[in-house]
Each structure stands twice: as structure tokens, then as C-alpha cells.
N, C-alpha and C positions, 0 to 999 in steps of 0.2 A: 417954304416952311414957316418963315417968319410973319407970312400976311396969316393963315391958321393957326396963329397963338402961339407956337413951339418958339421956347426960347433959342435960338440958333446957339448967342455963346455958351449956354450953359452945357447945350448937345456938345459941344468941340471939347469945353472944357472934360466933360465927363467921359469922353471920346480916348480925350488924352491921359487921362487915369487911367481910365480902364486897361489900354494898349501898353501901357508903363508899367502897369502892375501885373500883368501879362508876363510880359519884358523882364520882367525882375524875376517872376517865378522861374520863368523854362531858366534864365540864365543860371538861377542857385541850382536847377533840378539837373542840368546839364555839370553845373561843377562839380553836383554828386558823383557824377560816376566817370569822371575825370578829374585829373588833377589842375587845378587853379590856377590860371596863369596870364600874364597881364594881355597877353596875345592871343587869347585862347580861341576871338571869334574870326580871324582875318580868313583861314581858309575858307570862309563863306562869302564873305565878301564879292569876290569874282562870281562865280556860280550864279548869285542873286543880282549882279549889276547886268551880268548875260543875260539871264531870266525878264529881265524889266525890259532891259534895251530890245532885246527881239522879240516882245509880243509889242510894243508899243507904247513909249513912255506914256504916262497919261491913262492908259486904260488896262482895271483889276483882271479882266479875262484874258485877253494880250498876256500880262505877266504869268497869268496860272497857265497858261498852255506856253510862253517860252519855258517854264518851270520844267515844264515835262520832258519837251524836247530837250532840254538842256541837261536833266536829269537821265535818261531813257540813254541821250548822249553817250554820254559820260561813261554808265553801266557797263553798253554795248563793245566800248571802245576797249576795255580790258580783257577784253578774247585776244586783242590785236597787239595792244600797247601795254604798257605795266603802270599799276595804277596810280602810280605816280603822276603818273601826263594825264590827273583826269583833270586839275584846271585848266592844263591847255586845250585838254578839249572843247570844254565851256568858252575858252577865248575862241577858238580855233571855228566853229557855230555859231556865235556870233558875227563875226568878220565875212564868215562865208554869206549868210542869211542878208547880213545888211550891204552886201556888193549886191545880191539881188532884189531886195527892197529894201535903200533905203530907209525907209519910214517905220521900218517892226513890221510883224505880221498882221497885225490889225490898225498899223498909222496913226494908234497913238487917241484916238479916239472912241465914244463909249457909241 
């Protein structure tokens, strides 16, 4: 990008605004219509380290499809389990996936 003129830092810098300010809205939009609380995002946490880790650290299509899986997971599992156990199920898909590969579903590459 950078031998065609494009400023590289300025793209990252603008990148990183952009993504920030992103970030800031869903999190106000999300306070709205729950209550405010210094812990408010951690039951995500898991869920999206699932999501990364099983499609493939490293590559954006990797994580949108451990997304789903992990998501689709999760849903399915409350016919069976109460939905409380739906982070263990995201650990629980994980663990399993990565005894069979290792490397995510796409090894992490683009």
C-alpha cells in the first residue's frame, strides 16, 4: 500500500478511531438498555476467545465461522442443558475442536 501513495500510518491511525468510536457507541447503546456495571462485558469474553481460537488465530473468516459454530452451539444446547451452561459450552467446543485440529479450523491463516 505504501509503494501506491497510501499513507499506511495514517490508514492504522484512522482504523483505530474509527473501531474506538465504534466501541464506545455499541457500549453507551448497550448500557442503555441495561444497567451499567463495571463488569458488564466479561460474559463475552469467553464466547469470542472460543470464536477466535477455533476458526484460526490470525484469520477474520476463521473467527466469523468459529462465531457461528460457537454461537449455533450454545443456542442448540439449551433444549438439553439450562442456559446457564451456555459458556461452558463455548469452552466445551473449543477443547473438543482443538483435540481435533490443533491449529483452528482454518490454521490461522488468510
Amino acid at each position: 500500500a505504501s509503494v501506491s501513495g497510501i499513507d499506511v500510518e495514517r490508514v492504522v491511525l484512522w482504523t483505530w478511531v474509527l473501531t474506538g468510536g465504534l466501541t464506545a457507541l455499541s457500549g453507551g447503546m448497550y448500557g442503555l438498555i441495561t444497567a451499567v456495571r463495571p463488569n458488564m462485558g466479561w460474559f463475552l469474553i469467553l464466547p469470542m476467545f472460543a470464536s477466535v481460537v477455533l476458526g484460526g488465530i490470525g484469520n477474520p473468516y476463521g473467527a466469523i465461522a468459529g462465531a457461528l459454530i460457537i454461537g449455533v452451539a450454545q443456542e442448540v444446547s439449551t433444549y438439553w442443558l439450562p442456559s446457564e451452561y451456555k459458556l461452558g459450552v463455548a469452552l466445551l467446543v473449543m477443547v473438543v475442536v482443538l483435540l481435533i485440529r490443533p491449529q483452528g479450523i482454518f490454521k490461522g491463516t488468510l
